[in-house]
C-alpha positions in Angstrom: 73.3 31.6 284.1 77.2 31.0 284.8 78.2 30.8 288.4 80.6 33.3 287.5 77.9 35.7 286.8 75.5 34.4 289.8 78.4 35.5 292.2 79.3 39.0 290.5 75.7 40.1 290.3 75.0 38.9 293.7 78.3 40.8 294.5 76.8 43.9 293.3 73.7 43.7 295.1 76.0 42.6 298.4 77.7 45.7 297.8 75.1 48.2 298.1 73.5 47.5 301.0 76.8 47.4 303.2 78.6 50.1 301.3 77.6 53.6 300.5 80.8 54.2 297.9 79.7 51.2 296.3 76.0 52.2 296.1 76.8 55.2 294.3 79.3 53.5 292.5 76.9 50.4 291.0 73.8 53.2 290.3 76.1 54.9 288.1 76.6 52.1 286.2 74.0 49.6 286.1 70.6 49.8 286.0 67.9 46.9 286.6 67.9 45.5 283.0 71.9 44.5 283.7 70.9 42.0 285.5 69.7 38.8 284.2 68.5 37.0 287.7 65.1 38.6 287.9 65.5 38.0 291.8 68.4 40.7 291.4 66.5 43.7 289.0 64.0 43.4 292.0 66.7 44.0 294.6 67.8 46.9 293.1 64.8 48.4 292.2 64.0 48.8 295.5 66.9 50.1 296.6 66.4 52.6 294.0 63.3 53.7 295.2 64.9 54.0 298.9 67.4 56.5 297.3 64.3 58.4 296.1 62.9 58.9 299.3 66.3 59.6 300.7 66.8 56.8 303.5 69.1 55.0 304.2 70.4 51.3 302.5 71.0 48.4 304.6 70.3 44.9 304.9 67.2 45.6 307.1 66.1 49.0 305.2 65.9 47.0 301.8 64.3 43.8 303.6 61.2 46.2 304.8 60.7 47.9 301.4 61.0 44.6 299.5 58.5 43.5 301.9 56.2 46.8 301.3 56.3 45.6 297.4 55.4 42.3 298.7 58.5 40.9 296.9 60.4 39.7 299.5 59.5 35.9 299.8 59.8 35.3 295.8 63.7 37.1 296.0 64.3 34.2 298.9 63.7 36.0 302.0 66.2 37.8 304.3 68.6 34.6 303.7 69.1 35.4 300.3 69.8 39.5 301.0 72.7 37.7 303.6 73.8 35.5 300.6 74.2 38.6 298.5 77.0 40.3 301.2 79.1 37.3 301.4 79.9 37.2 297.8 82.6 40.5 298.5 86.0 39.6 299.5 87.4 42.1 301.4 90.1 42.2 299.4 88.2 42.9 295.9 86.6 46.6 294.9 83.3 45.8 293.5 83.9 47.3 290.3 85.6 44.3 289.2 82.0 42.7 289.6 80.5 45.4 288.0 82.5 45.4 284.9 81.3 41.5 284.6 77.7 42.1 284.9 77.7 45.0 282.6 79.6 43.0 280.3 77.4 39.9 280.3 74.6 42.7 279.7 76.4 44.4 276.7 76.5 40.7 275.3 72.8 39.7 275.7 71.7 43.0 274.4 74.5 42.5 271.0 73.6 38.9 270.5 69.7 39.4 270.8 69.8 42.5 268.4 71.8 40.0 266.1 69.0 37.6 266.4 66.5 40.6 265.7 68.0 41.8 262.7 68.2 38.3 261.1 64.6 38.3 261.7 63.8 41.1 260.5 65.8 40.8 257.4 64.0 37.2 256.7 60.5 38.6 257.3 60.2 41.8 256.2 60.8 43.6 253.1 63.9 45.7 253.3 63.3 48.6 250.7 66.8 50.3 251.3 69.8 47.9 252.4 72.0 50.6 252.7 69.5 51.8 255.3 69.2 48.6 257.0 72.7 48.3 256.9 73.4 51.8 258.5 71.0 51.3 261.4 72.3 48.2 262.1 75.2 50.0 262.5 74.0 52.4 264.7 72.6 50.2 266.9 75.5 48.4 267.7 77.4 51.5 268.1 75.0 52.3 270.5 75.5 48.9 272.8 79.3 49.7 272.2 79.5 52.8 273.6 77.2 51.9 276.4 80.7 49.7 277.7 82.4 53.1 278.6 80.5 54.6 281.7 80.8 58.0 282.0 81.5 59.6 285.5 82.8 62.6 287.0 86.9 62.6 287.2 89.2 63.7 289.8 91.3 67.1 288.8 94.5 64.6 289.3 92.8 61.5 287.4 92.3 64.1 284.4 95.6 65.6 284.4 97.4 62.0 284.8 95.9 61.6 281.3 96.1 65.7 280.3 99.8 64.3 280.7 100.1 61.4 279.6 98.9 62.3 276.2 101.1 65.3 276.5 104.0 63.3 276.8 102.4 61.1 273.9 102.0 63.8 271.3 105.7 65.1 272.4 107.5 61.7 271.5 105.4 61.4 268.6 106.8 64.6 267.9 110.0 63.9 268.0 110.1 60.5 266.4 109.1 62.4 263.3 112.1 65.2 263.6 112.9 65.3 260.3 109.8 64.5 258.9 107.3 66.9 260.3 108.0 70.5 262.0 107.6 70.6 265.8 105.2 72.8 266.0 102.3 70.6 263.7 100.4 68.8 266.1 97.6 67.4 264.0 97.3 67.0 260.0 99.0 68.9 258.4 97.2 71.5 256.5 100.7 72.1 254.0 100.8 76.2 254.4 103.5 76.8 257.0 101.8 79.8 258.0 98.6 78.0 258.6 100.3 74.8 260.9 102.3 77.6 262.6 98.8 79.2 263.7 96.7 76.1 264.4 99.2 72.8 264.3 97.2 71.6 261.6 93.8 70.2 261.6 93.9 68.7 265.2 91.9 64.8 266.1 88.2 65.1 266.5 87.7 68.3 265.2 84.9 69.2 262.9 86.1 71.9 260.4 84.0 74.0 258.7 85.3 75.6 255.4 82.1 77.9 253.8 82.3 80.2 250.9 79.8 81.8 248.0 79.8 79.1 245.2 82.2 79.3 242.5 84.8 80.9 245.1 87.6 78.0 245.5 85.8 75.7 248.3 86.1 72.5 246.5 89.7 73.7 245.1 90.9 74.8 248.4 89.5 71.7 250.6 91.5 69.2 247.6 94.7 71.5 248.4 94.1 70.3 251.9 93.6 66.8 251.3 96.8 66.9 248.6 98.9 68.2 250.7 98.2 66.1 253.8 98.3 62.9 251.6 102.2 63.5 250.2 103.1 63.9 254.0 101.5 60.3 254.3 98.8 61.2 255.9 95.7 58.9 254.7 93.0 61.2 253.8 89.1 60.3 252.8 86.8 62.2 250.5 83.3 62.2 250.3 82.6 63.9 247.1 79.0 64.5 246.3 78.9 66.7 243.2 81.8 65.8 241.2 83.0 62.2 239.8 86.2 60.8 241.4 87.9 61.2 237.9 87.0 64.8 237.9 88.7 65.4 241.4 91.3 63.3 240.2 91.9 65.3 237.4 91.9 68.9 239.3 94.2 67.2 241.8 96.9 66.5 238.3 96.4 69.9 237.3 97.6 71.4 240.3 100.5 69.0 240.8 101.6 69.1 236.9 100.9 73.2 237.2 98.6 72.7 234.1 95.3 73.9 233.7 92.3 70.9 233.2 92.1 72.8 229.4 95.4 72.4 228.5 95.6 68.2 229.7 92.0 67.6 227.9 93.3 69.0 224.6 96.7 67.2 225.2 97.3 64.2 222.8 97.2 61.6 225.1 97.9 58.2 224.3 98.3 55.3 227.1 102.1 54.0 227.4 103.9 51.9 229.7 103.7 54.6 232.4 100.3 56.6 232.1 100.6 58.6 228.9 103.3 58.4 225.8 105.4 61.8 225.5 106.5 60.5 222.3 103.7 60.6 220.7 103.1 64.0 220.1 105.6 65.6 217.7 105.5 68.7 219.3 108.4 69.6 222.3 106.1 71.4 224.0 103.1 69.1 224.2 105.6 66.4 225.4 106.9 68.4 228.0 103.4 69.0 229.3 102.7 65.3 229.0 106.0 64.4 231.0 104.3 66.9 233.8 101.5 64.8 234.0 103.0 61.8 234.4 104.7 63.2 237.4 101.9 64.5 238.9 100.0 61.4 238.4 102.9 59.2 239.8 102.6 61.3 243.0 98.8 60.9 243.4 99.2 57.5 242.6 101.4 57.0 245.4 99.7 59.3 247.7 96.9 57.6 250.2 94.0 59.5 248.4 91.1 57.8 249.2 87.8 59.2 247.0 84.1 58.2 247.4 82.1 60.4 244.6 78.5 58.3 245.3 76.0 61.5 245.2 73.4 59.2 246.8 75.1 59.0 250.4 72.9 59.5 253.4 74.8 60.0 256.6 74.6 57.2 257.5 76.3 55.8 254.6 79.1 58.4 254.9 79.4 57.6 259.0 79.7 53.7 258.1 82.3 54.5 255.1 84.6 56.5 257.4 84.4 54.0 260.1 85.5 51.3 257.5 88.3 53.2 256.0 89.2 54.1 259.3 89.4 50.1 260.0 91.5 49.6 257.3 93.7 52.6 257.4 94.2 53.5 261.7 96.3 56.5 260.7 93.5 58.2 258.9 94.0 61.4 259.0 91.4 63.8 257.5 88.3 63.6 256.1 86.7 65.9 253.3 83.2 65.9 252.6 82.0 68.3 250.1 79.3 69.2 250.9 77.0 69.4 253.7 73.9 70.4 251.7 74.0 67.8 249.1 74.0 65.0 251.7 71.3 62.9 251.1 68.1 62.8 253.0 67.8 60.1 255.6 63.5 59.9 255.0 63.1 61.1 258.1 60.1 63.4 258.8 61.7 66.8 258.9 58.4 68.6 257.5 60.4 70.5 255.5 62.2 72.1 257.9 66.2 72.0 256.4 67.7 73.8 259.2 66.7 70.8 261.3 67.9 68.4 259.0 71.3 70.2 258.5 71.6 70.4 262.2 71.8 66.7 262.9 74.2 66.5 260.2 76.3 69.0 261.8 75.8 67.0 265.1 76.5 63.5 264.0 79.7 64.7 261.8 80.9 66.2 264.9 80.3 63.0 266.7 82.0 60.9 263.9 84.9 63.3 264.3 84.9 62.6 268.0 84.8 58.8 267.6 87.4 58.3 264.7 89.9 60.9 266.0 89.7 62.1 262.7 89.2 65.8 261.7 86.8 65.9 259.5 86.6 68.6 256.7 83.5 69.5 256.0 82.3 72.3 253.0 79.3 74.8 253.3 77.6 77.0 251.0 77.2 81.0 253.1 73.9 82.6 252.3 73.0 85.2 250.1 73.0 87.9 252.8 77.0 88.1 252.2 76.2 89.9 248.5 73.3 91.9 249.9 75.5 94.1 252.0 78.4 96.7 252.0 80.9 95.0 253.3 81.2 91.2 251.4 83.5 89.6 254.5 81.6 86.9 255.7 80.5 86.4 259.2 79.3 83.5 261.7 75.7 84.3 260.7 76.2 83.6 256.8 76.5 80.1 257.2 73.7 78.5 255.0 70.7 76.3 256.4 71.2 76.1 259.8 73.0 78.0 263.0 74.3 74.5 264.5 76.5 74.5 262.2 78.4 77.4 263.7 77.4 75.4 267.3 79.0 72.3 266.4 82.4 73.2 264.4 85.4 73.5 266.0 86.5 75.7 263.5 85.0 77.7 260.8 87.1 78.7 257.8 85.5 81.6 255.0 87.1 81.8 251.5 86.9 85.7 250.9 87.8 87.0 247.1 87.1 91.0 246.5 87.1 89.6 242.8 83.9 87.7 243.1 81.9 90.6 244.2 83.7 93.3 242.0 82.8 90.9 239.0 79.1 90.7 240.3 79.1 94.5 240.7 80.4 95.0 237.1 77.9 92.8 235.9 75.2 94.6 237.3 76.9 98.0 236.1 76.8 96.9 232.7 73.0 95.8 232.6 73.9 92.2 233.0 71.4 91.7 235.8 68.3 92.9 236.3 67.8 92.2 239.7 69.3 93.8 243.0 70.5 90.6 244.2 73.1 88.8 242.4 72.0 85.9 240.5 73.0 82.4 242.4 76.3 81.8 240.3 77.3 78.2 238.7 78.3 75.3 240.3 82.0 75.9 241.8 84.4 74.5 239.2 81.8 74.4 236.6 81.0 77.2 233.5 77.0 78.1 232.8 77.4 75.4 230.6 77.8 72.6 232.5 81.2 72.1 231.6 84.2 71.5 234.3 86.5 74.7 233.7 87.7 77.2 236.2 88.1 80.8 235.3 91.8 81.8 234.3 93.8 84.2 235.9 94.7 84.6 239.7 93.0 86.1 242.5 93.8 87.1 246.1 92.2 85.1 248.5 91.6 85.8 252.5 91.1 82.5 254.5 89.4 84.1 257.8 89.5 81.7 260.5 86.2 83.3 262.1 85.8 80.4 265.0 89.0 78.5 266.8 87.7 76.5 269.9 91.1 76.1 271.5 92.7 78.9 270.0 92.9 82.9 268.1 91.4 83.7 265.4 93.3 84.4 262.4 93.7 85.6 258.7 95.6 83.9 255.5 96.6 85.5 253.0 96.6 83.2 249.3 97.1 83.4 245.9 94.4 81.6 244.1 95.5 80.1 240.9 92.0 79.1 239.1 93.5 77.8 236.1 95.6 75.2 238.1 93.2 74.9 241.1 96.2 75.4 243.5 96.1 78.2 246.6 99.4 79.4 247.0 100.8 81.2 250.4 101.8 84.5 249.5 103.0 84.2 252.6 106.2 81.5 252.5 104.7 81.1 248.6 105.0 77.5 248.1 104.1 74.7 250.3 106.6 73.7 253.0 106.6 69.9 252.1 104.7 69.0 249.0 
């Protein structure tokens, strides 16, 4: 062991028996297993136990116990108890020393799981890498986050930093005067009358955005991320259902303002720049063509970033994040669509899916938390919504699991009158035999199979049903399903993009 190390754990040991702030200070922090002189993880278990039996810790106090353990001539005796005190300067604050020890701890505990997982990846056979890979990942997070001790705080320490990041957020503020509008404090969700309400989607937030299928989730949540990217906001998405060319292509229909029918049936030849408009003979079909070449030009230049893997676990999607989040620090929101068709870990849930959904709830929540990213994340709502009178959803809707509600900081529902009139005119006209409405097709997606949203346009309310730090609220859209573009009918187009 380093003399540097000998003296700081001896420090720590010093410390406790001739200070009470200390003691309390060091238990708080360290346990035995910090220390690597055995001599020392004996010292301080038994000053633990003489907490437990509330008496008092002193030089003599911890001599007599070690002695009642019969410890006390293989630490060194008394003489070595005496050493231990002489290791403080008065002029130092043992947490100095305490830092050091727990550091020195953090880094036997990293390098040995290193040494571990070599092992274990040369000895055993590794069926999923990804799997390996993730809890690897875990478990270094974990040693990671044991490096930042969690205590109580003083009312002044936590407002020092209340206003310090106050102050932070207000300069950030004002460097982007011109760029951003004062009152967006977070993402931007690009509907004025949205960032007005809630500042945008706000660091560490889970967001929960739940609706019936086929109701606009997936076209809504990509509106989001659109948006927020042409304000030059990096943005992730985790899509689990539909290929990254698919998203790609309902993100060029709403920018070009044409439907995913119309650009398919386009004659569409590459050119220099995406597609020729001179090679249809038509005015009309080159115009269209010139449209998507815009639109595409903006995407292309927008910091989209899309995953479409339908195989990721969570802990594939938590070690994605955390990488794109290397590689891009200003990430700023994350859409994963959705919940229910992450993929099972292999953990033993017995078939219970409300418990599996809730530690995905919890461990999104925690992501959120540790990236300062919000992350965006799409629910289906039970089929109680369609059983009753009144269709609005509520808190209890949410599909799979109640931690869901628990764990968001906010919870969006997409809320069309159109859907359920359809579903009642259906069932009026002998469409349906049952009394519940049939589970309707994949959002986005015809019977068929086929990608191709419904024409026409619907009004849409956004009810903002949970708001941790703030009121609850109502938008008002216009859903245009042939573009895939939500429009405030509010302020009507978007303030910035």
């Amino acid at each position: 062991m380093e003399q540097s190390q000998q003296i700081a754990e001896m420090a720590v040991i010093g410390g406790m028996m001739i200070d009470s702030s200390a003691l309390y200070k060091v238990t708080g922090q360290l346990n035995s297993n910090d220390f690597e002189d055995e001599r020392n993880q004996i010292i301080f278990d038994a000053i633990i136990i003489l907490l437990q039996k509330g008496l008092e810790v002193n030089l003599v106090s911890v001599a007599e116990q070690l002695q009642l353990l019969k410890k006390l001539k293989y630490i060194g005796g008394q003489q070595y108890l005496v050493d231990c005190t002489y290791q403080i300067p008065l002029t130092s604050d043992v947490q100095e020393y305490i830092n050091i020890v727990k550091d020195k701890s953090l880094a036997r505990r990293f390098f040995g799981l290193l040494k571990n997982l070599e092992n274990e990846y040369e000895t055993k056979e590794i069926e999923d890498l990804s799997e390996f890979i993730g809890a690897a990942e875990k478990s270094i997070l974990e040693i990671t986050k044991q490096r930042r001790v969690s205590e109580f705080l003083a009312s002044k320490d936590i407002i020092n930093v209340l206003v310090e990041r106050l102050d932070n957020e207000r300069a950030e503020r004002e460097r982007n005067i011109g760029k951003r509008p004062s009152y967006l404090t977070g993402t931007p969700t690009g509907y004025e009358d949205m960032d007005r309400k809630i500042g945008g989607f706000q660091k560490g937030s889970l967001i929960i955005l739940a609706a019936r299928p086929s109701v606009g989730k997936t076209a809504l949540a990509l509106n989001f991320a659109a948006k927020a990217a042409h304000c030059g906001v990096p943005v992730g998405i985790f899509s689990l259902e539909m290929s990254s060319e698919q998203i790609m292509l309902r993100l060029a229909s709403e920018k070009a303002h044409l439907s995913t029918g119309d650009i398919l049936q386009l004659p569409l030849k590459h050119g220099t720049t995406y597609f020729d408009t001179n090679f249809p003979t038509e005015r009309e079909e080159q115009t269209k063509i010139a449209s998507l070449n815009s639109a595409l030009d903006i995407l292309a230049n927008d910091p989209i970033f899309i995953d479409d893997y339908g195989g990721n676990k969570l802990m594939d999607i938590q070690a994605k994040a955390r990488k794109l989040k290397n590689s891009h620090p200003d990430l700023g929101l994350i859409v994963i669509d959705y919940i229910g068709l992450i993929n099972s870990s292999g953990k033993n849930y017995k078939g219970d899916r409300q418990q599996e959904i809730a530690e995905y709830s919890r461990s999104l929540k925690q992501l959120a938390k540790e990236l300062e990213v919000p992350i965006l994340c799409l629910c289906q709502l039970s089929r109680n919504v369609e059983q009753r009178t009144n269709h609005r959803p509520a808190l209890s809707d949410l599909r799979d699991s109640g931690a869901i509600e628990q764990d968001a900081d906010q919870v969006f529902f997409i809320y069309r009158e159109d859907y359920y009139n359809n579903n009642k005119d259906d069932k009026a006209q002998g469409n349906n035999q049952s009394d519940i409405p049939p589970e309707p097709p994949i959002e986005g997606e015809e019977p068929n199979g086929q990608s191709a949203p419904s024409s026409g346009n619907s009004m849409v309310e956004l009810i903002l049903a949970k708001n941790r730090s703030g009121e609850l609220a109502t938008f008002k859209f216009m859903f245009m399903k042939q573009f895939c573009r939500f429009e405030s009918i509010y302020d009507g187009d978007d303030y910035q993009g």
